[in-house]
C-alpha positions as CSV (number, residue, x, y, z in Angstrom):
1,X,-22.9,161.5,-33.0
2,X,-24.0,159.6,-36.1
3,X,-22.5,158.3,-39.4
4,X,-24.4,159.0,-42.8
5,X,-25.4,155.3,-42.2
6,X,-27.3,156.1,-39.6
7,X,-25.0,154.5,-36.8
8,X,-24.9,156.2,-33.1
9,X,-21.1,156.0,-32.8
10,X,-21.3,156.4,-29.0
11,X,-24.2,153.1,-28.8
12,X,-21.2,151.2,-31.2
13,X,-18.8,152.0,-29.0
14,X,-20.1,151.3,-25.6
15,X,-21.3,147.9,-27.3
16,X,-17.7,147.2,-28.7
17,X,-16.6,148.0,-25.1
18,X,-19.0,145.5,-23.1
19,X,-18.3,143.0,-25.8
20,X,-14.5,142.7,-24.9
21,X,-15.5,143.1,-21.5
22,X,-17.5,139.9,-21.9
23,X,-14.9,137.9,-23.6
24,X,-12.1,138.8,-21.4
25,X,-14.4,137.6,-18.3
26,X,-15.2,133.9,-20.5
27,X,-11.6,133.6,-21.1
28,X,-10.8,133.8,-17.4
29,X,-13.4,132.0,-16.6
30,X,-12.5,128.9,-19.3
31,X,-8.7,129.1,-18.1
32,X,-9.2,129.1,-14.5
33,X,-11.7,126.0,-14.4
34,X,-9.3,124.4,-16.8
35,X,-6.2,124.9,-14.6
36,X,-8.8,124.0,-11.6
37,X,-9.8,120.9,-13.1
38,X,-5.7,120.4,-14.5
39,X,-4.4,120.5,-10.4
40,X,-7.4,118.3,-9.5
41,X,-5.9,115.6,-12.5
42,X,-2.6,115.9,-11.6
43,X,-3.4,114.4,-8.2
44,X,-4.7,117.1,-5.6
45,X,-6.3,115.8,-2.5
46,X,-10.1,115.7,-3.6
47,X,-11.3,116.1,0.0
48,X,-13.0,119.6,-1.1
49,X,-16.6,120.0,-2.0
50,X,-14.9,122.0,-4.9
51,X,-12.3,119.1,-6.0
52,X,-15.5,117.1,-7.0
53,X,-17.3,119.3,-8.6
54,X,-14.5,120.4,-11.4
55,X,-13.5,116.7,-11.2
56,X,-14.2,115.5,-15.1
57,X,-17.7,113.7,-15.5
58,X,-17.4,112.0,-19.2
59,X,-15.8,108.8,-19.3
60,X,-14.9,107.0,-22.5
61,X,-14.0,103.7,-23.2
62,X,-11.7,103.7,-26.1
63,X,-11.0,101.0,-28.8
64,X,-7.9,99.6,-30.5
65,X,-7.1,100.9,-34.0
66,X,-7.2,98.0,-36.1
67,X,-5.6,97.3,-39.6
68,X,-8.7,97.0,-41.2
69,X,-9.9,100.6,-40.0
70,X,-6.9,102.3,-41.8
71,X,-7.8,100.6,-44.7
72,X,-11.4,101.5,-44.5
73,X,-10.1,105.7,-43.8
74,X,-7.7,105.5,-46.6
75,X,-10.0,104.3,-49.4
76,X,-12.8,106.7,-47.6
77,X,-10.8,109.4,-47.5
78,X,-9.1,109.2,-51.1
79,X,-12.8,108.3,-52.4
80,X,-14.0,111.6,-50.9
81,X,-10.7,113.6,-51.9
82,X,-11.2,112.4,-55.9
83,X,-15.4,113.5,-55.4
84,X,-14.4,116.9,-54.2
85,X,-12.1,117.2,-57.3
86,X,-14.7,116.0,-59.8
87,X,-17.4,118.2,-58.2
88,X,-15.1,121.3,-58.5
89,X,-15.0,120.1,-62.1
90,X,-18.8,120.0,-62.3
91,X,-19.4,123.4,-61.1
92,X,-16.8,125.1,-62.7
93,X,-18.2,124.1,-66.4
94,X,-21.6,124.6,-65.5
95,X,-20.6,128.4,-64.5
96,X,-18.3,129.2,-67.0
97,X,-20.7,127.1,-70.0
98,X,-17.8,125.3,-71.2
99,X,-17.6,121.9,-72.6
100,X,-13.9,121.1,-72.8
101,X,-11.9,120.8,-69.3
102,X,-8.1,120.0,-69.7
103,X,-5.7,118.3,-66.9
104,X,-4.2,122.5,-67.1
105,X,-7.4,123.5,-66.4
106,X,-7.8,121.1,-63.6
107,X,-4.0,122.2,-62.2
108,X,-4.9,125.6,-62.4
109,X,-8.7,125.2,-60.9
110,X,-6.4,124.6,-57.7
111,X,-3.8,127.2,-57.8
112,X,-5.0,130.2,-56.3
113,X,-4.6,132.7,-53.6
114,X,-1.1,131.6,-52.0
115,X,-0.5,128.4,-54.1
116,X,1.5,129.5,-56.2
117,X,3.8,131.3,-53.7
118,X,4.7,127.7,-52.2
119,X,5.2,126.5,-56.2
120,X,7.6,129.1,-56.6
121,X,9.4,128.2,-53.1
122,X,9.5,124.7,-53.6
123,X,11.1,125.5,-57.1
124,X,13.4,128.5,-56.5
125,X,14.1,128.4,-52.9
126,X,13.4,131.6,-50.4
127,X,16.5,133.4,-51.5
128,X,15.3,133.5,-55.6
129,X,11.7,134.4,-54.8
130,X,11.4,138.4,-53.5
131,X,9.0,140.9,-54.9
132,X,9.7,145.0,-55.1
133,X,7.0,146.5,-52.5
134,X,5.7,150.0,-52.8
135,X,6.6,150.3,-49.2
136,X,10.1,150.0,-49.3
137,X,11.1,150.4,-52.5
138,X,13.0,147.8,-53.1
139,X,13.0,143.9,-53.7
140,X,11.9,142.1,-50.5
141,X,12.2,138.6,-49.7
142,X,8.4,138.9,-49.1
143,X,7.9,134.8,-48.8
144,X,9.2,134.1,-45.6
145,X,5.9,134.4,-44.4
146,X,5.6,131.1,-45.6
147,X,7.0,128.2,-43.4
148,X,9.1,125.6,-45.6
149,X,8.2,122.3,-44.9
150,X,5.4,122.0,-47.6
151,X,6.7,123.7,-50.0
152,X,10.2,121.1,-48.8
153,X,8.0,118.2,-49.2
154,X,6.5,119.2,-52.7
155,X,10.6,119.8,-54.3
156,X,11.3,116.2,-52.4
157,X,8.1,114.6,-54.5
158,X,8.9,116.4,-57.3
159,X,12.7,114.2,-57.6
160,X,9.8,111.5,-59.1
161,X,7.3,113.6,-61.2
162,X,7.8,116.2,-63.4
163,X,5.5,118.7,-62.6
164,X,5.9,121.0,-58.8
165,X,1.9,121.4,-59.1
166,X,1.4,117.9,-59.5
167,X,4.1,117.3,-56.9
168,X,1.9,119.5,-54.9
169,X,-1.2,117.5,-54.7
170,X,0.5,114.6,-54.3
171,X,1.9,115.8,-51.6
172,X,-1.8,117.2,-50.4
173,X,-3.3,114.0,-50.9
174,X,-1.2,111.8,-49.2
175,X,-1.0,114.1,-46.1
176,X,-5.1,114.1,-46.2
177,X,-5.5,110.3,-46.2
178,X,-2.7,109.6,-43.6
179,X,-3.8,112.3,-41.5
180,X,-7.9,110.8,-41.8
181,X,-6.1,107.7,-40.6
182,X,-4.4,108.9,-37.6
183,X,-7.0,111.5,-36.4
184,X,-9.6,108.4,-36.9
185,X,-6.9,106.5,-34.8
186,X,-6.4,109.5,-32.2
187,X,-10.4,109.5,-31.5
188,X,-11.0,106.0,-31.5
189,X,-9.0,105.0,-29.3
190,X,-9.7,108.2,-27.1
191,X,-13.6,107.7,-27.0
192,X,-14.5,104.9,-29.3
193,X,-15.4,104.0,-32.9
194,X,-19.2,105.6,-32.6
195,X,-17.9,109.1,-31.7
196,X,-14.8,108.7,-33.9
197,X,-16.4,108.0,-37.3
198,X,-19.0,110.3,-36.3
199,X,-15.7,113.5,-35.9
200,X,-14.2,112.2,-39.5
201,X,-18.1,112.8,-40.9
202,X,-17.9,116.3,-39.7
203,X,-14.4,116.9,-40.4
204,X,-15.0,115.9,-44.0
205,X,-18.3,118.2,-44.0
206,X,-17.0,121.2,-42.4
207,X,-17.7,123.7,-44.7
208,X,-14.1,124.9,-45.5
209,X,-12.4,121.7,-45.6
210,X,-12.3,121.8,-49.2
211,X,-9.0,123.3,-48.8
212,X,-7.5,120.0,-47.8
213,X,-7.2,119.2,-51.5
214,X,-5.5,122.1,-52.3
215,X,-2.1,123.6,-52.6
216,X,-2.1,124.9,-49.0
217,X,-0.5,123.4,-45.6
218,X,-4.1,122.2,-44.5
219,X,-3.5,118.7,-45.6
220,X,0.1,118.5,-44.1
221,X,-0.3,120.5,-40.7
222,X,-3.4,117.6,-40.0
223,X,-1.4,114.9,-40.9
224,X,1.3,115.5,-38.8
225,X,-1.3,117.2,-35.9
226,X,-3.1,114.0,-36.1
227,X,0.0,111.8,-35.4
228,X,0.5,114.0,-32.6
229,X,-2.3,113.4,-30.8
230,X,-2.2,109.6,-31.7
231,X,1.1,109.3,-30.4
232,X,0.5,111.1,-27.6
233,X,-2.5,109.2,-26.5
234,X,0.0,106.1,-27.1
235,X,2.5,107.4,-25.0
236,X,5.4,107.4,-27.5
237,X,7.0,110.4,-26.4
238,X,10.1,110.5,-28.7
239,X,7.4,110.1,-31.4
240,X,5.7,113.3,-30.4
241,X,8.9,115.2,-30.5
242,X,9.9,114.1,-34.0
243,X,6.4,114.6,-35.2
244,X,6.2,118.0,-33.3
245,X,9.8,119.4,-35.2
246,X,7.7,119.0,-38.2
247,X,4.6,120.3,-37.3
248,X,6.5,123.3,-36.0
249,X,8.8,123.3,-39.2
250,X,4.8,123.9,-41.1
251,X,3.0,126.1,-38.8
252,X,4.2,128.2,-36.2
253,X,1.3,126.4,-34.5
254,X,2.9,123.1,-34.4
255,X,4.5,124.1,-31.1
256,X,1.5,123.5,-29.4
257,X,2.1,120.1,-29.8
258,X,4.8,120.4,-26.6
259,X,1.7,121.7,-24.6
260,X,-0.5,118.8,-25.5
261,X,1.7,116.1,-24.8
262,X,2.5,118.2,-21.2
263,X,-0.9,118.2,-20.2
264,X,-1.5,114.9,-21.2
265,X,2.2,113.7,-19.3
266,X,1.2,115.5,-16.2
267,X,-2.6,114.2,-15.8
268,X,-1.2,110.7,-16.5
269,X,1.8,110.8,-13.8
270,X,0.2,113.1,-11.6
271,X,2.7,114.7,-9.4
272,X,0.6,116.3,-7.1
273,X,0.1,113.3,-5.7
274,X,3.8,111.6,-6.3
275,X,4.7,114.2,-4.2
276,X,1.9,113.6,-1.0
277,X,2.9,110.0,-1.3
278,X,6.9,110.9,-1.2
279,X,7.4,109.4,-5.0
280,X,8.5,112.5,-6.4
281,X,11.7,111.3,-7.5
282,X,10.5,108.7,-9.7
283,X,8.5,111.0,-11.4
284,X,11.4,113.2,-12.3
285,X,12.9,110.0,-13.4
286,X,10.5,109.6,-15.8
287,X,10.4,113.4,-16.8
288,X,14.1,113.3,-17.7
289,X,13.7,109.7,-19.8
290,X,10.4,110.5,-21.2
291,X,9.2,114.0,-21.5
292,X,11.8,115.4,-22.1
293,X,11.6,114.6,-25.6
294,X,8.8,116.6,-26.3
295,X,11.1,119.8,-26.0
296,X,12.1,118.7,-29.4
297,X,9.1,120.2,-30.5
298,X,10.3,124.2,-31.2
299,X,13.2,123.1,-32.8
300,X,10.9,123.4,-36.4
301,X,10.4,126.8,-35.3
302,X,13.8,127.3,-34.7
303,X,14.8,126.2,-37.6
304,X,12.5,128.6,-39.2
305,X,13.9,131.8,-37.6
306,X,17.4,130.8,-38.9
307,X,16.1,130.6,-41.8
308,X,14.7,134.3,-41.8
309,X,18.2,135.1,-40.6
310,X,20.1,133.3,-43.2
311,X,18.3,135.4,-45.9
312,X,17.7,138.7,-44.1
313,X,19.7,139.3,-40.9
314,X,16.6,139.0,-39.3
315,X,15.1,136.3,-37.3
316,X,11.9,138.0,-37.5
317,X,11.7,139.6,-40.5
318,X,8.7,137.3,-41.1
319,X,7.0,139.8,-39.1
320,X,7.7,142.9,-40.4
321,X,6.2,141.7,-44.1
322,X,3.1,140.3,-41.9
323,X,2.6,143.8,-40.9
324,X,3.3,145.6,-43.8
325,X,2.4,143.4,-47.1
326,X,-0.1,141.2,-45.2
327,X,-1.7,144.0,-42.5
328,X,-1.3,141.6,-40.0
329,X,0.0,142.4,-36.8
330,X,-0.5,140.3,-33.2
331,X,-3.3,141.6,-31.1
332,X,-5.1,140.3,-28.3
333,X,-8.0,138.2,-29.6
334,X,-11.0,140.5,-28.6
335,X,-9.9,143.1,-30.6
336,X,-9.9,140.5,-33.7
337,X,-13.1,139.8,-33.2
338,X,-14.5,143.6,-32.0
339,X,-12.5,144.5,-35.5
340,X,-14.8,141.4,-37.5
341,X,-17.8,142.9,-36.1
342,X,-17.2,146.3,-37.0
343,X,-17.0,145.1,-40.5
344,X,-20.9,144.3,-40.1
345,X,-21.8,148.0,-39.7
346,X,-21.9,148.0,-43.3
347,X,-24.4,147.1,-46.4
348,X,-23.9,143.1,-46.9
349,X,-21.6,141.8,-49.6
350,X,-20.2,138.8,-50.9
351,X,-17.0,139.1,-48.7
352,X,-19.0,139.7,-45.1
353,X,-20.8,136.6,-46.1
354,X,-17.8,134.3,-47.2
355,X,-15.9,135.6,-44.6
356,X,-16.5,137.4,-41.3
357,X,-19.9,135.7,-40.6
358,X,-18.3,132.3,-40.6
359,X,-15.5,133.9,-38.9
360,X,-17.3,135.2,-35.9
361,X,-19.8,132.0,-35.7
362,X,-16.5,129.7,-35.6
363,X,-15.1,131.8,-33.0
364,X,-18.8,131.2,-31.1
365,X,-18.8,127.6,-31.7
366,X,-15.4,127.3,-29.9
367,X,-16.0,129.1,-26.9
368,X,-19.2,127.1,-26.8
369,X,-17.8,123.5,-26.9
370,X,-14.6,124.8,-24.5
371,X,-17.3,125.4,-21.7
372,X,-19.0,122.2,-23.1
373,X,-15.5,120.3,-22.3
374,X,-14.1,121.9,-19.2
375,X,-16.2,118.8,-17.2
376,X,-16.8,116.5,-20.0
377,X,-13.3,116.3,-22.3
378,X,-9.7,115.3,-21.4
379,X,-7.4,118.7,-20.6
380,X,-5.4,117.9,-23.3
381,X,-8.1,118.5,-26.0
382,X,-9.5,121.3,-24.7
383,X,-6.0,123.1,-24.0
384,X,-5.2,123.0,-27.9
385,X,-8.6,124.5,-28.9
386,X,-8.0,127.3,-26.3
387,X,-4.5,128.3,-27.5
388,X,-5.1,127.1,-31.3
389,X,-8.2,129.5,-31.2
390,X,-6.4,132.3,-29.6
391,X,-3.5,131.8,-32.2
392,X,-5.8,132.3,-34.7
393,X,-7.7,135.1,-33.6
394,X,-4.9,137.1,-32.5
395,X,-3.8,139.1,-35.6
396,X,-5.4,142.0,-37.1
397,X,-7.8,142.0,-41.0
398,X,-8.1,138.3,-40.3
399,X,-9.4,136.8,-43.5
400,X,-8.8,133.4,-43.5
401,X,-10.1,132.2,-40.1
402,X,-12.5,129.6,-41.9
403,X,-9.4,127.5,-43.5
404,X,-7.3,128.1,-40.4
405,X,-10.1,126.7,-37.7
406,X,-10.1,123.2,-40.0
407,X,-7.3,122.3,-37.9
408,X,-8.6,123.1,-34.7
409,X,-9.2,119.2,-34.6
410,X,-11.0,119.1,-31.1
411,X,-13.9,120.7,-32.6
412,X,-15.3,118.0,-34.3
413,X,-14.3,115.0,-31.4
414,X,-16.1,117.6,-28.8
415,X,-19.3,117.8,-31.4
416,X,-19.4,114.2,-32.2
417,X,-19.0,113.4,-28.6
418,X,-21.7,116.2,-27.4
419,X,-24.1,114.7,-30.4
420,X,-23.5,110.4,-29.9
421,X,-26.4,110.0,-28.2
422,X,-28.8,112.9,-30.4
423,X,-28.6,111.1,-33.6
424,X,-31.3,113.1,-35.3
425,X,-29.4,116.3,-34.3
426,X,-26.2,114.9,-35.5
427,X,-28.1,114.3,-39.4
428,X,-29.7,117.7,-39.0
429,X,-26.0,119.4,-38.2
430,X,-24.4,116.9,-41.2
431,X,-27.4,118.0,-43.8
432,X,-26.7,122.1,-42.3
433,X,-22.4,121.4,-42.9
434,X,-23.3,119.6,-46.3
435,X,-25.4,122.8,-47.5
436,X,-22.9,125.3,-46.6
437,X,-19.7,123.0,-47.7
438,X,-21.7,123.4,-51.5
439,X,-21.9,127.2,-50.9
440,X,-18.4,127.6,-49.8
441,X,-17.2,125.6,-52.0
442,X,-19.3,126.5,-55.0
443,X,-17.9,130.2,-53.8
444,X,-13.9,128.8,-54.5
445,X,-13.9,126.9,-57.6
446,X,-16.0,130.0,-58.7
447,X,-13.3,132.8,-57.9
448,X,-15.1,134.1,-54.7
449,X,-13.7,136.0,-51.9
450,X,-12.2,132.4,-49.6
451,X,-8.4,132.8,-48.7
């Protein structure tokens, strides 16, 4: 059977079929030499042949943060926010072939796509702002999709400046230079200055990180992300727990925050081998005064769900205007990526360019540097870029995978780490991000299909 396009349905569909067949084998693959290696860490007996094979082969030797380095990343970092701003100046009065640009037409530059939905939030609260759907009929409190701690931050900001957009940016800004400071801290003292100013040159480069300077939880979620991971490194477990009721208050992926700081507790302690060596009890001891903190995590998402409750009756009504203002619904993640394929079967456009083929080459790039890591990387890193990549993969019309990998933080540390000792293949990767950050971004500011 074949379409007026010319396309064997049967040949599409046997491909779709060993494409999932693949992925599901690399993801069982990637988890069980992860939870291999994780038992190995945690202390098993390394007699076996196969205990020192899986055993991790990279070591690092970390550096102190210093004073002077978060200096450095916060001038850096507001230098290159305040250059992203002017350039989306530049191009937008070269395209549009106007000489007058007003601090309204700057705001406004910015406020697109959901933007304004967190303006209105921040101003009115979840209860005011509702929105009469054709599907029901009736006024729906359509927003709750929307988690509340950025649009929170922006009406706390906004107690000392008049405006809720500027509030916004503020708010934007200050989150992207404290969060450049701690994920510089977090790799740093992980694997050293080389490979961490190396992962805040691609961060700052990756084509869709634009979005950091907008009126979107990017800026915010890596802030507090960031902090996570530098705190967990440190070991400051009731740090990681605050931090984490945040992160989870912004982004239902927050929570993964508990799992990093598990990981990371469990490697560290290693009660495998507490419990060969009859210490066992001391390393409960220091589950129930340390780690135990780190279940304060989901209370941000908890908090969230009352919310939905408070103005619907429904915990998760979030869901049901996912599914039917949004499309999205929770799949299994080869079916969001047989389903961005599919959408290749047609004649090219702007939106297959701006967003499923960076959608799909993402998702390559991750399951790349996961098998890449699984000898080479802590656990910890490469657990958040499994689940963080799932997350995001896992719901159906995904059109916004490109600003939602940005914070799938391990991919730049696991680049910069793979690249330290290639430097002419690092400046050829920079030069390839640079060129596609222009297109990307010249794609924005011009009213192109990026969500």
């Amino acid at each position: 059977m074949e379409t007026d396009l010319g396309i064997d349905l049967g040949v599409k569909e046997r491909y779709a079929t060993t494409m999932t067949v693949f992925m599901n084998i690399l993801f069982i693959l990637i988890t069980g030499i992860w939870f291999v290696r994780f038992f190995i860490e945690m202390g098993m007996s390394k007699e076996h042949r196969i205990c020192r094979f899986f055993q991790g082969s990279a070591e690092y030797k970390g550096e102190s943060l210093t004073k002077k380095d978060i200096r450095q990343v916060l001038l850096f970092a507001l230098a290159i926010r305040l250059l992203v701003y002017f350039a989306g100046i530049f191009i937008y009065m070269v395209h549009s072939h106007v000489t007058v640009f007003s601090w309204n037409d700057f705001l406004n530059l910015w406020n697109r796509s959901d933007a304004q939905h967190y303006l209105d939030l921040a101003e009115k609260g979840y209860a005011a702002c509702t929105e009469v759907t054709e599907w029901s009929g009736r006024e729906e409190h359509l927003f709750l999709v929307f988690f509340p701690l950025y649009p929170w931050f922006i009406r706390l900001v906004h107690l000392f400046v008049n405006s809720y957009v500027v509030a916004a940016f503020v708010v934007s800004i200050l989150s992207f230079c404290i969060g450049c400071a701690f994920f510089y801290g977090a790799v740093k003292e992980e694997y050293g200055a080389s490979i961490a100013e190396k992962s805040l040159i691609l961060l700052m480069l990756y084509p869709f990180s634009f979005f950091f300077g907008g009126i979107m939880t990017e800026s915010l979620f890596f802030c507090l992300m960031s902090a996570g991971f530098f705190y967990i490194h440190r070991h400051k477990w009731l740090g990681v727990g605050l931090i984490g009721i945040l992160a989870s208050l912004c982004r239902i992926q927050g929570v993964i925050l508990l799992g990093v700081g598990m990981v990371e507790f469990f490697v560290y302690y290693q009660p495998l081998r507490m419990l060969r060596e009859k210490q066992f009890k001391s390393f409960l001891k220091h589950f129930f005064t340390e780690a135990v903190w780190l279940f304060l995590i989901p209370i941000g998402n908890l908090i969230y769900l009352g919310l939905n409750y408070q103005i619907t009756g429904n915990a998760f009504q979030f869901t049901v205007y996912q599914k039917n203002h949004w499309y999205h619904t929770t799949t299994w993640f080869t079916n969001c990526v047989a389903e961005i394929v599919r959408y290749f079967s047609g004649q090219g456009s702007d939106t297959m360019l701006l967003i499923w083929y960076p959608e799909l080459v993402l998702f390559l790039v991750a399951a790349v540097l996961l098998l890449y890591s699984l000898r080479t990387q802590p656990l910890k890193y490469s657990a958040y870029l499994l689940v963080y990549t799932l997350i995001n993969y896992s719901v159906t019309f995904l059109i916004s995978g490109g600003r939602y990998m940005l914070n799938a933080l391990p991919l730049f540390f696991f680049t910069a780490a793979l690249l330290d000792k290639h430097k002419m293949l690092y400046k050829l990767l920079c030069f390839a991000l640079a060129l596609l950050y222009g297109i990307y971004f010249t794609a924005f500011i011009t009213g192109g299909a990026i969500y």
